[in-house]
N, C-alpha and C positions, 0 to 999 in steps of 0.2 A: 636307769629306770627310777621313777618313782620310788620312795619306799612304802605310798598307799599299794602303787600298783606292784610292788613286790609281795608285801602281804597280803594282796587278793589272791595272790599264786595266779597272776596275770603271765602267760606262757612267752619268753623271749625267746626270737629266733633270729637264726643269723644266716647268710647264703653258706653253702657248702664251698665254695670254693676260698672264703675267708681262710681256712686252716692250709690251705697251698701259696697263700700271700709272700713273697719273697720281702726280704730287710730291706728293699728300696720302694717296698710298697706294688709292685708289680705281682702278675700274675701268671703262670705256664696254662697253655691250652686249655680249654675248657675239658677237654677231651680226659685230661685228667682227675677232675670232679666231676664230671656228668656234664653233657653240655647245655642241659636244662638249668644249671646253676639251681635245682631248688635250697629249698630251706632244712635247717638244723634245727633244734631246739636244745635251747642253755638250760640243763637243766641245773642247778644249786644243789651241792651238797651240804645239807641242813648242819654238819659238822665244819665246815668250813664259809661261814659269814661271821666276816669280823669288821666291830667299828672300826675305822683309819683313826691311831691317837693324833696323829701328827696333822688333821685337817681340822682346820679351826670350824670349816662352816660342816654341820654333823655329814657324815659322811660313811657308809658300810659296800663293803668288796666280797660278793661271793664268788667263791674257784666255784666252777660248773661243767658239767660232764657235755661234749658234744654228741647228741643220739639222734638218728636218725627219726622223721616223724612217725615211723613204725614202733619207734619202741628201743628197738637194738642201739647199743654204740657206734655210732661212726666209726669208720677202719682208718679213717682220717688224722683221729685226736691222737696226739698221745698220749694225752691221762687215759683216753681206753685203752691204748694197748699195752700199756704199765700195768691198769686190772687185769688185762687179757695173763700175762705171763705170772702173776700172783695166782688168779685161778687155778692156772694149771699145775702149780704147785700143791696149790687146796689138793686137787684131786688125788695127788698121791701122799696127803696126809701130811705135807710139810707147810712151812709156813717160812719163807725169806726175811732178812733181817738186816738191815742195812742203816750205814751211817753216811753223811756229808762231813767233805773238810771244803769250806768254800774260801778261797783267796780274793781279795780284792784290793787295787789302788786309792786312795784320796785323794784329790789335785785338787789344786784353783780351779776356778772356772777357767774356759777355755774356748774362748770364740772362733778362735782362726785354727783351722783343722790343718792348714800347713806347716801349724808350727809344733813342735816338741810338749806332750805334756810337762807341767811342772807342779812340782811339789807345794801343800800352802803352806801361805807365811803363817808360824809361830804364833804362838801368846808374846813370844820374846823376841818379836821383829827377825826372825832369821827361818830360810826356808831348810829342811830337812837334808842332808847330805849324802845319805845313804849308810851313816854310822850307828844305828839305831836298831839291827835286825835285835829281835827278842829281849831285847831292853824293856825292863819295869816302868820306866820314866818315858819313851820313846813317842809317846800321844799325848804327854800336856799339854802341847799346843792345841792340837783336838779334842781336848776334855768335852768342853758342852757337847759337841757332834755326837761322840760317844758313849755321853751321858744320857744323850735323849733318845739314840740307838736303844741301848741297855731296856729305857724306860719302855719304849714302845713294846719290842720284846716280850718284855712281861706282857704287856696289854696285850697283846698278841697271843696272849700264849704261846710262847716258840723260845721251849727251854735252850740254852744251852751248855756247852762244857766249858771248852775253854776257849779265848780270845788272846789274840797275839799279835805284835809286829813280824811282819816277815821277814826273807831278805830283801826283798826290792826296796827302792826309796819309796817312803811314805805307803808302804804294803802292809797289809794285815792278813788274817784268817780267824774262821770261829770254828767251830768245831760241833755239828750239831749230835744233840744226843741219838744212840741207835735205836730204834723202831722200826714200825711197818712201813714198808717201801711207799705205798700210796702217802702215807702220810710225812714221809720226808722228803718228799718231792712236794708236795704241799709246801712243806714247809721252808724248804729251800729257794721254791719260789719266792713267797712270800715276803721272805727275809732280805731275795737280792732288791725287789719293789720296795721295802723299806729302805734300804740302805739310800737310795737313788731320791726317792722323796725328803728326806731328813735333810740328807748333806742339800740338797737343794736351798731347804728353808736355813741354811747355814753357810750360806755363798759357797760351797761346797761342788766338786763333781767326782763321785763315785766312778768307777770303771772297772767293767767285769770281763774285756778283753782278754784275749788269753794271754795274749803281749804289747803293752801298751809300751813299753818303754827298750830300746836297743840296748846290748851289753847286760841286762837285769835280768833277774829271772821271771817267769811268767806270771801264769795266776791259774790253778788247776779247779777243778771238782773233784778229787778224791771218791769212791766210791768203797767204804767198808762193807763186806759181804759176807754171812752165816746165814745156815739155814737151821733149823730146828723143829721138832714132832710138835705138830700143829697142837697135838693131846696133851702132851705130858711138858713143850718147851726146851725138852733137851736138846743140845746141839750134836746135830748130827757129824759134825764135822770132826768131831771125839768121842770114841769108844771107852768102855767103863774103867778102864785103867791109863784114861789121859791118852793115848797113841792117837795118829790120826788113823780117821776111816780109809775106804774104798773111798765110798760117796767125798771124802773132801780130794781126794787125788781127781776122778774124775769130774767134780767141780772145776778142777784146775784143768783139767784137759779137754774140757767145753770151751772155755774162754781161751784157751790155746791157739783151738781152730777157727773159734769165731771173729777173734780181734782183728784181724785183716779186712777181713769180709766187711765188718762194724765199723771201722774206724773215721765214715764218715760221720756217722748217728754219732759219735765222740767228740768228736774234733768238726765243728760246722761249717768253720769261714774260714776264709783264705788266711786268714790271720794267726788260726787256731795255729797253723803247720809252724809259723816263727818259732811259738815256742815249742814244738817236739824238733824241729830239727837244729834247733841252737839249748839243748838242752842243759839246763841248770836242777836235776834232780826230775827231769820229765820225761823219762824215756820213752821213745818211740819203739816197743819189741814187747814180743808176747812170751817173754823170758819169764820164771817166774823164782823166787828167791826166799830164801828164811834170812829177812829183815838187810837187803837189800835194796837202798833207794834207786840203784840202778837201771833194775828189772819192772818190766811194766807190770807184773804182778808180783806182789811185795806178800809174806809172809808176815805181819808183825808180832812181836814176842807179843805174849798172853800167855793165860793162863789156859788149860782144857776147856774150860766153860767159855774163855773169850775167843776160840781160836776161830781165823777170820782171813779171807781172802783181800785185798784192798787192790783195787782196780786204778792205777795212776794214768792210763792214759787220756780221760776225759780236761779239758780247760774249764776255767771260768763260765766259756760262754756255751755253753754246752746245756740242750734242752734237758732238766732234771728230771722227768716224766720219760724222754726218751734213749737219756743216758743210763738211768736204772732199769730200766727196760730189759735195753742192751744188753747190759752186763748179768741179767739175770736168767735172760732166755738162753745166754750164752754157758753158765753154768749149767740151767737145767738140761739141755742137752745133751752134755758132758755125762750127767746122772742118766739118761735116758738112753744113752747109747753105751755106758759103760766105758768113757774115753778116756785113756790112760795119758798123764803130763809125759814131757821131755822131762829128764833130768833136771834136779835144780841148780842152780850157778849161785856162786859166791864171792865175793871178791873181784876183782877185774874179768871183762870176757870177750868177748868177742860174739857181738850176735851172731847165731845162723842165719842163712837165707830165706827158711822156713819158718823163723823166727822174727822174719820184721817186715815193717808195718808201711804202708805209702806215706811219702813223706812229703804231699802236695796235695790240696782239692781235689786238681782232676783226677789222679791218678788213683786216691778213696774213692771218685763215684765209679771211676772206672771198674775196679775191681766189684763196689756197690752192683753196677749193674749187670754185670755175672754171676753174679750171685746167688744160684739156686736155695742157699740156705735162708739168707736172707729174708727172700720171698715168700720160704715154706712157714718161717717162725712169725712176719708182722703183715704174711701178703702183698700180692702182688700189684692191686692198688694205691696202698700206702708206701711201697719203696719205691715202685715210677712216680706215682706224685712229688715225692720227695726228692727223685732225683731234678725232677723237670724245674722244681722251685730252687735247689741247689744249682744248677745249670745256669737259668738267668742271673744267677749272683756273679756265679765267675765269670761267664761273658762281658757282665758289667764292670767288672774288675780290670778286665784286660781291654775295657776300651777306654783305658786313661794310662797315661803316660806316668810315671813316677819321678820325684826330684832325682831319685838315685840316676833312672838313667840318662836325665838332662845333665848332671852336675858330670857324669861317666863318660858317657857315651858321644854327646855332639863335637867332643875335641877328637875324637876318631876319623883316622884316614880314611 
């Protein structure tokens, strides 16, 4: 749009079936958005228009809410249904509190999608090795990229903590500071759309796959979780002498029951499953741990005031708007019904049965579409939609052949 016609408050809209668009650009039955296909309206949130630093020609990006021409939000979007599960937290006088850890690759460009990513070349003529996890030095070859990262950022407004090399070859993470859910999903958007435009303008290709590379470890969304008195900020999840609450046991025993159920909304593509079932620190179980990397639910040390749930099953590619969602409605549940965790595990274990998670697409929608909880927390429009637009993914997955199983398979009797 324009930016005269944006400042006349000239109304955008979009067809309702846009938000069920699957990642090859296709679309499930009409029948799933209405088979009128009418129209949305983009509405802007006046807190989120920001110039792009990184477009030479002037250029501004407003996040915008999908709502129905009545008024109401779409059951569609998922930035509404990320307000929807904040609300209901309003209601009972709390207020959710969450962080992003986002993982991502840097490669060369990359033309040919049959071949291996690879690492870029150096300031010092030499490509990265994999010797470099949490090295001070491990990004001078990428200095500018991540100099002009940094810079946008700011411009952005989009603080952060800390910034790191990973384990994987040429892997990093930032670390976004904690706030309000709506607005770290914002912002972890925001930030993966930066990353991908930068390296761009820096012969660069970003990748926020869950597992871009065989033998390496993945690329997660982390998901930090406290809740706190909407009134006063205290955290609920500690009592006045440091001990944990009720409310944070049953926080934990929300997401217990829920991950299963969830763990398509987690894990989106067929790809996401590489990295939970070749796990490198990304467990696939709804185990939950005091600072265990194992368990899909991680205790991390803190202090009373920081004490915090961290939700590891979510990837890289994982919608930020519908993975904070998730894991929150998944909690508040937990509070709502008074649901008591399993035991916590420490050390080496052995998942229960009860305790793990699908560890394939189909077998997440599968469980997805049984799912009476599901349906009751994001409706029953919004998880058929979503399954129908997940559905044509994997269909289209399984109608190509892979090198694996020509290089395997055709020497076979």
């Amino acid at each position: 749009m324009t930016a005269e016609g944006f400042l006349e408050g000239r109304r955008l809209q979009l067809a309702r079936g846009v938000l069920l668009q699957c990642i090859m650009g296709g679309y499930p039955p009409s029948r799933f958005y209405g088979s009128d296909d009418g129209d949305l309206a983009l509405v802007a949130d006046p807190k989120q228009i920001h110039r792009l630093p990184w477009s030479q020609q002037p250029r501004a990006l407003a996040i915008c809410d999908a709502d129905e021409l009545t008024g109401e939000s779409s059951r569609l979007s998922t930035r509404g249904q990320l307000k929807a599960v904040v609300a209901r937290y309003a209601a009972l006088g709390l207020a959710p509190v969450v962080a992003t850890e986002l993982e991502f690759f840097v490669f060369a460009p990359h033309p040919d999608p049959t071949q291996p990513f690879q690492p870029p070349m150096g300031l010092d003529g030499r490509r990265e090795d994999g010797h470099s996890a949490f090295s001070v030095s491990s990004n001078n070859g990428l200095r500018p990229f991540f100099s002009e990262v940094y810079a946008c950022m700011a411009a952005l407004g989009l603080p952060r903590d800390t910034f790191m090399h990973e384990m994987g070859v040429s892997q990093f993470e930032i670390n976004l500071l904690h706030g309000d859910p709506l607005l770290l999903a914002d912002q972890t958007f925001l930030f993966k759309h930066l990353l991908k435009e930068v390296a761009l303008k820096h012969g660069l290709t970003v990748v926020c796959m869950a597992k871009p590379l065989a033998h390496t470890p993945g690329s997660s969304m982390h998901i930090h979780q406290s809740v706190v008195e909407a009134d006063s900020g205290r955290n609920v999840f500690s009592d006045e002498a440091g001990e944990p609450t009720a409310t944070f046991r049953h926080f934990i025993g929300g997401q217990q029951v829920c991950l299963a159920d969830f763990t398509a909304l987690f894990a989106p593509n067929v790809n996401s499953y590489q990295r939970l079932c070749h796990p490198f620190a990304s467990p696939n179980n709804a185990c939950w741990s005091h600072d265990n990397r194992s368990a899909g639910l991680r205790i991390p040390a803190s202090s009373p005031v920081a004490r915090r749930v961290e939700n590891r099953l979510p990837g890289a590619d994982a919608n930020p708007y519908l993975a904070i969602a998730a894991s929150l409605a998944a909690g508040l549940y937990g509070i709502e019904h008074r649901l008591e965790p399993s035991a916590a595990i420490q050390g080496e274990f052995e998942v229960p049965d009860n305790l793990s998670l699908p560890c394939t697409l189909h077998a997440a929608l599968e469980r997805l579409k049984r799912s009476h909880l599901a349906k009751e927390l994001f409706g029953t429009e919004f998880i058929e939609g979503y399954i129908a637009s997940k559905t044509l993914e994997l269909t289209s997955f399984f109608d190509e052949i892979t090198p694996w199983e020509r290089r395997v398979l055709a020497a076979q009797a």
